[in-house]
C-alpha positions as CSV (number, residue, x, y, z in Angstrom):
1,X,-2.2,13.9,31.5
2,X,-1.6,10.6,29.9
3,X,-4.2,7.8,30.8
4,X,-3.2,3.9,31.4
5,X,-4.4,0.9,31.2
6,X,-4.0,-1.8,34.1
7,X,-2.2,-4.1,32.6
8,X,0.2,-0.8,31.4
9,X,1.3,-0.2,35.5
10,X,5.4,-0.8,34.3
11,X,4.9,1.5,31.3
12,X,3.5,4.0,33.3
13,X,6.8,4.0,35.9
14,X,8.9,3.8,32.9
15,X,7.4,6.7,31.5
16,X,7.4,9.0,34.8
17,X,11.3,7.6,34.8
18,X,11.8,9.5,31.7
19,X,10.1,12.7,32.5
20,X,11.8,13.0,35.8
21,X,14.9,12.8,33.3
22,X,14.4,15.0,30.8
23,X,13.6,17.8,33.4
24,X,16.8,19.8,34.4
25,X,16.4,20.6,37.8
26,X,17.0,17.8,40.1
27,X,17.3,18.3,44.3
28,X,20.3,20.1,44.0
29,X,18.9,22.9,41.0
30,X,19.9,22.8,37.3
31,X,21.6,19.7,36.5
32,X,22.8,18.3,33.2
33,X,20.1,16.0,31.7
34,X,21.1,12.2,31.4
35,X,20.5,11.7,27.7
36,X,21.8,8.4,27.4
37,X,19.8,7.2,30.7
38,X,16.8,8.3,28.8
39,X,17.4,6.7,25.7
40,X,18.0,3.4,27.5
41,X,14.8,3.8,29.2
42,X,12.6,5.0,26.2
43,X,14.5,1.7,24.3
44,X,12.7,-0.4,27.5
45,X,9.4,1.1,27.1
46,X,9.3,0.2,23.5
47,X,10.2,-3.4,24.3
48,X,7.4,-3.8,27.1
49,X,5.0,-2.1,24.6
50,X,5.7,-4.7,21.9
51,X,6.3,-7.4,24.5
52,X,2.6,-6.8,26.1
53,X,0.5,-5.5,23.3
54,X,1.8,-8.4,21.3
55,X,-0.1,-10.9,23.7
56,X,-3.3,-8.8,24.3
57,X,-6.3,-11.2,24.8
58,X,-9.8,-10.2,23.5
59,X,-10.4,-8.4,27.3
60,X,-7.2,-6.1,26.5
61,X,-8.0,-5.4,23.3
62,X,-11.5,-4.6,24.3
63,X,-10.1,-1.7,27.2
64,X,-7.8,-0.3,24.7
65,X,-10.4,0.2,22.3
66,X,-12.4,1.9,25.0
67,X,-9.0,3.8,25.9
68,X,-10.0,7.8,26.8
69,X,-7.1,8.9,24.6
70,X,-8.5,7.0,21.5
71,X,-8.7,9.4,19.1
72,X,-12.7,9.6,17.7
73,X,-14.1,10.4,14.7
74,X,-13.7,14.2,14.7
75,X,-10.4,13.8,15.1
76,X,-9.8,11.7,11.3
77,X,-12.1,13.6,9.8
78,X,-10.2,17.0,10.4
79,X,-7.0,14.8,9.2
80,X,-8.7,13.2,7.0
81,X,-11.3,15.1,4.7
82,X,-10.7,19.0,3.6
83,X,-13.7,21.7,3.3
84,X,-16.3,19.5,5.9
85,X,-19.3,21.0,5.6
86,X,-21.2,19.8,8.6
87,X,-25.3,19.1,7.9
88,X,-27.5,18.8,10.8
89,X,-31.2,17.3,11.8
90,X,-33.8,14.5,10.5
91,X,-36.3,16.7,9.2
92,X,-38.6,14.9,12.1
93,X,-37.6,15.7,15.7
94,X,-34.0,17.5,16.1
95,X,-30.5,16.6,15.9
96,X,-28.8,14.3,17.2
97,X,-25.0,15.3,18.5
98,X,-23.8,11.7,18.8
99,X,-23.5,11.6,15.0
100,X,-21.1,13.9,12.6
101,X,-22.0,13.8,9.5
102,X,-21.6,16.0,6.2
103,X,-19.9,16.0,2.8
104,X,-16.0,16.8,2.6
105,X,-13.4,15.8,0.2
106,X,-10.6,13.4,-0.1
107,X,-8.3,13.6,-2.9
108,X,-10.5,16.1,-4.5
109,X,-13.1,13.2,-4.3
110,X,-16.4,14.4,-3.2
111,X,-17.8,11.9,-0.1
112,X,-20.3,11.7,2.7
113,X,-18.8,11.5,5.8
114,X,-20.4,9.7,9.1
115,X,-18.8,9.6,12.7
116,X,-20.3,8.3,15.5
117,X,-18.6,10.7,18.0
118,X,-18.1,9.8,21.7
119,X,-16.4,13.2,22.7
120,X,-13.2,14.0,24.3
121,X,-13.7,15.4,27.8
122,X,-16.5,15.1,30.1
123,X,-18.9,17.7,29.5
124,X,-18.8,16.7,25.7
125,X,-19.4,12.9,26.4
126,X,-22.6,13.9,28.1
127,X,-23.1,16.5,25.1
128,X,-22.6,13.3,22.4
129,X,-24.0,10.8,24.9
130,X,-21.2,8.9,24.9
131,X,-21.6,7.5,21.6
132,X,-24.9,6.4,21.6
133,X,-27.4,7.6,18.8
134,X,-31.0,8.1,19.5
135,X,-33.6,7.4,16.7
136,X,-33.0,11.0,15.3
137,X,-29.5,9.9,14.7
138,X,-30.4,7.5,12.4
139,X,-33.1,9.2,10.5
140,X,-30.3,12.0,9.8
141,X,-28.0,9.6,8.4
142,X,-30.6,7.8,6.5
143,X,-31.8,11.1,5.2
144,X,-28.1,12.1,3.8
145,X,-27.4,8.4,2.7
146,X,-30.2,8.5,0.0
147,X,-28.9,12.0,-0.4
148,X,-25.2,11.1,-1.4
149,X,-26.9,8.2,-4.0
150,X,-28.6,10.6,-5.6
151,X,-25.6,12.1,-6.3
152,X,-23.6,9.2,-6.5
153,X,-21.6,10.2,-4.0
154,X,-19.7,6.9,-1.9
155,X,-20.0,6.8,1.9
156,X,-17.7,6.7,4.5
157,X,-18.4,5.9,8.2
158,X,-16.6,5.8,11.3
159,X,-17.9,3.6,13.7
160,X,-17.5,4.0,17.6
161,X,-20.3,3.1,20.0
162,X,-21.0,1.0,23.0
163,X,-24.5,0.5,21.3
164,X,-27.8,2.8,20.4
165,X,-29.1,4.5,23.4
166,X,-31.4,2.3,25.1
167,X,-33.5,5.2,27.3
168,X,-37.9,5.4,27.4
169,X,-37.5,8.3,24.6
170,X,-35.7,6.8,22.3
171,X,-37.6,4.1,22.5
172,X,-41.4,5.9,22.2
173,X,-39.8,7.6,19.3
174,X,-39.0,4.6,17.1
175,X,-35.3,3.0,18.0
176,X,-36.1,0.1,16.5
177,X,-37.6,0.8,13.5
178,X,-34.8,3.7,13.0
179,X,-32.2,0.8,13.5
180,X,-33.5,-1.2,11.2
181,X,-34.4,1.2,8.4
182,X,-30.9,2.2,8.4
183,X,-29.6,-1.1,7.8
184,X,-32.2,-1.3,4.9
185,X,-30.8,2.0,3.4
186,X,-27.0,1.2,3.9
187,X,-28.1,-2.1,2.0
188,X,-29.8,-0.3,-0.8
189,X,-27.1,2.0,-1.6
190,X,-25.9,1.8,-5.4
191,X,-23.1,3.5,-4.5
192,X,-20.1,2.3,-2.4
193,X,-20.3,2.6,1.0
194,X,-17.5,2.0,3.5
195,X,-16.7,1.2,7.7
196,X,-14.0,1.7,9.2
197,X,-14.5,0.6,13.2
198,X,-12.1,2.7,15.1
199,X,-13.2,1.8,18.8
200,X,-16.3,-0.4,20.0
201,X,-18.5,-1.6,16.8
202,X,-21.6,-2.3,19.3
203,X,-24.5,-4.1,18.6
204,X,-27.5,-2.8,16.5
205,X,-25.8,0.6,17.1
206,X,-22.7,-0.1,14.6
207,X,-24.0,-3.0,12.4
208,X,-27.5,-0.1,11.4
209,X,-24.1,2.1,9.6
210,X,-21.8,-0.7,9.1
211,X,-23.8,-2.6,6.5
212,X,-21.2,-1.7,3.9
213,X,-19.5,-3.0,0.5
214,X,-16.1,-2.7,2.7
215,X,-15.8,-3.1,6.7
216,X,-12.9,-2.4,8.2
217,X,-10.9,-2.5,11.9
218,X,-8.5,-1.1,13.2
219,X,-6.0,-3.5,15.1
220,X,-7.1,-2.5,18.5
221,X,-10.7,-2.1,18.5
222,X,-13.8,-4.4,18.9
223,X,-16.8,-5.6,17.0
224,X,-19.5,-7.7,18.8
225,X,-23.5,-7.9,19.1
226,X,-23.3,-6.6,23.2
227,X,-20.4,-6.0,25.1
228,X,-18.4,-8.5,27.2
229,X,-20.3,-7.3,30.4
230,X,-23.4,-8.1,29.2
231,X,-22.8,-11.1,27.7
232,X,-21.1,-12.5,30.9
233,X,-23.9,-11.0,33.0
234,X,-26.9,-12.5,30.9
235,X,-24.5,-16.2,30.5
236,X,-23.2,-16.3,33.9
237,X,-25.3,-14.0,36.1
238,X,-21.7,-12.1,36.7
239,X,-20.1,-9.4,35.1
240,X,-16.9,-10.2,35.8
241,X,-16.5,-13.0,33.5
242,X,-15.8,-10.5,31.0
243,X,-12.5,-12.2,29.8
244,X,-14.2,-15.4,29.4
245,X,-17.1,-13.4,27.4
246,X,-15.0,-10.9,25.6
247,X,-12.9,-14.6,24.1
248,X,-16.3,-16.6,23.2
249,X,-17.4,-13.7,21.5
250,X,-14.7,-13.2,19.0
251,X,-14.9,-9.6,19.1
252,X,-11.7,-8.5,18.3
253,X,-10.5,-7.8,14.6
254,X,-8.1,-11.2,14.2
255,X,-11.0,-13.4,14.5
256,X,-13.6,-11.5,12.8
257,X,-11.3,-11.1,9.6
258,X,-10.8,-15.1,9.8
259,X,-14.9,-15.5,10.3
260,X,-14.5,-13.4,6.5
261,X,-17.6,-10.7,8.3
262,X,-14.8,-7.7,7.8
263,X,-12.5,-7.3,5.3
264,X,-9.3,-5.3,6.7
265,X,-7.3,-5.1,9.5
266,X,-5.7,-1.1,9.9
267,X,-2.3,-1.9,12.1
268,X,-1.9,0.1,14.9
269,X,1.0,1.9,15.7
270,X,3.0,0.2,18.8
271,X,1.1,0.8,21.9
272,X,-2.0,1.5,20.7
273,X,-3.8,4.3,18.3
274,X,-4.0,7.2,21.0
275,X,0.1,6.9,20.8
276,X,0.5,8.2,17.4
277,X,-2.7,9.7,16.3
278,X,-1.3,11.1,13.4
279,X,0.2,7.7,11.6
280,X,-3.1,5.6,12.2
281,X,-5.0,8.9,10.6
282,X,-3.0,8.6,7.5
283,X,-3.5,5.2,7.7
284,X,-6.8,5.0,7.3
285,X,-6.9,7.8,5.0
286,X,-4.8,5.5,3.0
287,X,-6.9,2.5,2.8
288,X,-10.2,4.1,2.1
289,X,-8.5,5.9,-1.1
290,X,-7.5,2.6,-2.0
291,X,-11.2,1.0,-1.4
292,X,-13.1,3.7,-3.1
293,X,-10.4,3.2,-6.2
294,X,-11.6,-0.3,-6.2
295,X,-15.2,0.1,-7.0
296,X,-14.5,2.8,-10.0
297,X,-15.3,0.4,-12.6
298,X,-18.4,-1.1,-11.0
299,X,-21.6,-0.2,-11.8
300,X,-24.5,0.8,-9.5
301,X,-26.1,-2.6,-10.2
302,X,-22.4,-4.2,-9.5
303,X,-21.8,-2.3,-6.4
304,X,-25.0,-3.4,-5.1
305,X,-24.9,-7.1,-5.7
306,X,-21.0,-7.0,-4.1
307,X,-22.5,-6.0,-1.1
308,X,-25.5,-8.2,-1.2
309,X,-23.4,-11.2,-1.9
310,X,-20.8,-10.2,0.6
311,X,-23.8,-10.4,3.7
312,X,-24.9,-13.4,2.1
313,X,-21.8,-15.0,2.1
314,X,-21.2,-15.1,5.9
315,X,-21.7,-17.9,7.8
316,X,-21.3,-20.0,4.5
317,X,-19.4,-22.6,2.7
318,X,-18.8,-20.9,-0.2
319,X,-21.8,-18.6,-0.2
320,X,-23.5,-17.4,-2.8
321,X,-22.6,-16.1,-6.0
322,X,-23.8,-14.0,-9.2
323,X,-24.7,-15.9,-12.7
324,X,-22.7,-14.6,-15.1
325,X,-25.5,-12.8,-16.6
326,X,-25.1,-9.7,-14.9
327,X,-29.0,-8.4,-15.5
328,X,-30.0,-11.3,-13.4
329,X,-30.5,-10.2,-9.9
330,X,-31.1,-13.7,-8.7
331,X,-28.1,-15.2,-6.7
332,X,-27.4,-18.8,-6.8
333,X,-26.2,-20.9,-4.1
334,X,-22.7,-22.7,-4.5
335,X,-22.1,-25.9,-2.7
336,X,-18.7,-28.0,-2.0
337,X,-18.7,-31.0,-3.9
338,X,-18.2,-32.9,-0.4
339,X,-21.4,-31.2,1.1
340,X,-23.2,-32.4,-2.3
341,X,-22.0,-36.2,-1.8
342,X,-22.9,-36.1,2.2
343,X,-26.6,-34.7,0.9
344,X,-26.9,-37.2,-1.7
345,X,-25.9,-40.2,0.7
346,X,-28.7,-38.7,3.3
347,X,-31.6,-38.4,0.6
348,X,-30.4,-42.7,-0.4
349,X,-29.3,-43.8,2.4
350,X,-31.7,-46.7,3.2
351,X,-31.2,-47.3,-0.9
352,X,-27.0,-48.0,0.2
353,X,-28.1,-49.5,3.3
354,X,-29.7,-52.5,1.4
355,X,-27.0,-52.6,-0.9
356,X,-24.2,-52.8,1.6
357,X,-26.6,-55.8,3.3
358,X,-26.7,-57.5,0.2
359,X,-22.6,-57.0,-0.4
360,X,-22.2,-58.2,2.8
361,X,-24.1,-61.3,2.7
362,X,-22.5,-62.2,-1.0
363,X,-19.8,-62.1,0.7
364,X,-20.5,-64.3,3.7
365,X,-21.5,-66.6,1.4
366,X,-18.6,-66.9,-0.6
367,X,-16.3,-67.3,2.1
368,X,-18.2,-70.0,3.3
């Protein structure tokens, strides 16, 4: 049974329409099926799905990334990578089911593969705890991370969680810590490493897998430090200023490609991923070929200081960038010539200050 959105109540009737149509037996037994009435109606649907999902604000766009039908990361990496060999545990406390991860192939290109796996029904959302890794998680990943650099082998991640589990055992068995040594190890990678955020991209949770040479979003989905709830409940003391939240934030993949702190933007097909799993898996499949095809000719020192630089770079003018001499590890900041002229007025300013007096009173005094 097909799940909808609120703000997807016309597409729903339009939908129902057309199965009532394409069904042969109407009140009075077998009838002949209306297929012109149907293509009229499918022709409608398509028009409200392009009419509404074309206006989305950053609320939408934050419920269709959470949609139920979304497909997860299971899901593309079936479609995506051939002969998956799944690899379990941290070595340190157990395993950790909210996380795939394993080495497969793409184009006969061998690759570690990680999927932060919400489930699909029920009883395997409690199973994957919704999303949300616990310490061991992280310490898995980390553990197959220095793995694949051994072998210089690039890594791929799929990113979908509301955030890191927050409970009292995660937290007496390092959540923190975990966190932040994964975000140490995704940053010390001499190999590529690329993100692809196919749902929520939340918090600590995402960024501690989505430090990575190449971060990408699809259309729909959503990448923010907490979720619109919390925001608007820590801001506001009320949780349903969500929309107001959800478009301060700049969470959705539009504004975060214009901030520069992801790189790509995956279009989704009309309606939303969960319409036409397949396209958006070949999609993706697509663009990280195309990634991993850039980073060929870069060496392990090169791939290391194009991620470096491209954290550093955030939140900048122009950011910072590498001397030519590509043994140096040091990286140089690059200022706008108009930021250098506004800092060099500011260090002399009571210098001009005197001199504009004494301009000004030359001036007087010719004049008079």
């Amino acid at each position: 049974m097909k799940n909808y959105l609120d703000f997807e109540r016309e597409i729903k009737a339009l939908e129902q329409e057309v199965d009532g149509l394409k069904s042969p037996f109407g009140s009075e037994g077998i009838s002949e099926v209306d297929t012109n009435k149907i293509k009229g109606t499918q022709q409608e649907i398509n028009k409200k799905l392009e009419e509404i999902y074309s206006n989305l604000n950053s609320w939408q766009r934050t419920q269709v990334a959470r949609h139920e039908d979304r497909p997860r990361a299971n899901f593309y990496i079936k479609k995506i990578f051939s002969k998956f060999t799944l690899l379990s545990g941290d070595r340190y406390f157990g395993d950790d089911k909210s996380v795939i991860a394993g080495f497969g192939l793409i184009e006969d290109k061998s690759v570690l593969v990680i999927g932060q796996e919400k489930g699909e029904d029920l009883n395997s959302r409690i199973e994957r705890n919704f999303g949300m890794m616990r310490p061991e998680g992280y310490r898995k990943c980390i553990r197959l991370m220095k793995l694949a650099d051994r072998f210089n082998i690039p890594v791929i991640s799929f990113i979908d969680t509301p955030g890191a589990y927050p409970g009292i055992g995660a937290e007496q068995r390092g959540q923190a810590s975990a966190i932040a040594n994964s975000i140490e190890c995704c940053m010390s990678l001499t190999v590529p490493n690329i993100s692809i955020i196919i749902g929520e991209g939340g918090s600590g949770g995402a960024i501690a897998l989505a430090s990575s040479n190449k971060v990408i979003m699809l259309e729909n989905s959503i990448y923010s430090v907490i979720s619109p709830e919390g925001c608007a409940s820590i801001l506001w003391r009320d949780p349903s200023k969500s929309l107001q939240a959800a478009e301060a934030m700049k969470l959705t993949a539009k504004d975060l490609l214009r901030l520069k702190i992801i790189d790509e933007i995956i279009p989704e097909p009309l309606g939303g991923a969960h319409r036409d799993p397949e396209i958006i898996a070949g999609d993706i499949k697509h663009s990280i070929i195309k990634n991993l095809k850039s980073f060929e000719n870069y060496s392990k020192e090169e791939i290391y200081d194009h991620r470096k630089s491209k954290f550093l770079q955030i939140g900048r003018d122009q950011g910072f960038s590498k001397s030519s001499n590509l043994s140096d590890s040091n990286l140089s900041y690059k200022e706008t010539n108009l930021r250098k002229l506004k800092i060099h007025f500011k260090k002399n300013k009571y210098l001009y200050t005197g001199l504009g007096l004494v301009a000004f009173a030359g001036l007087i005094t010719l004049l008079f």
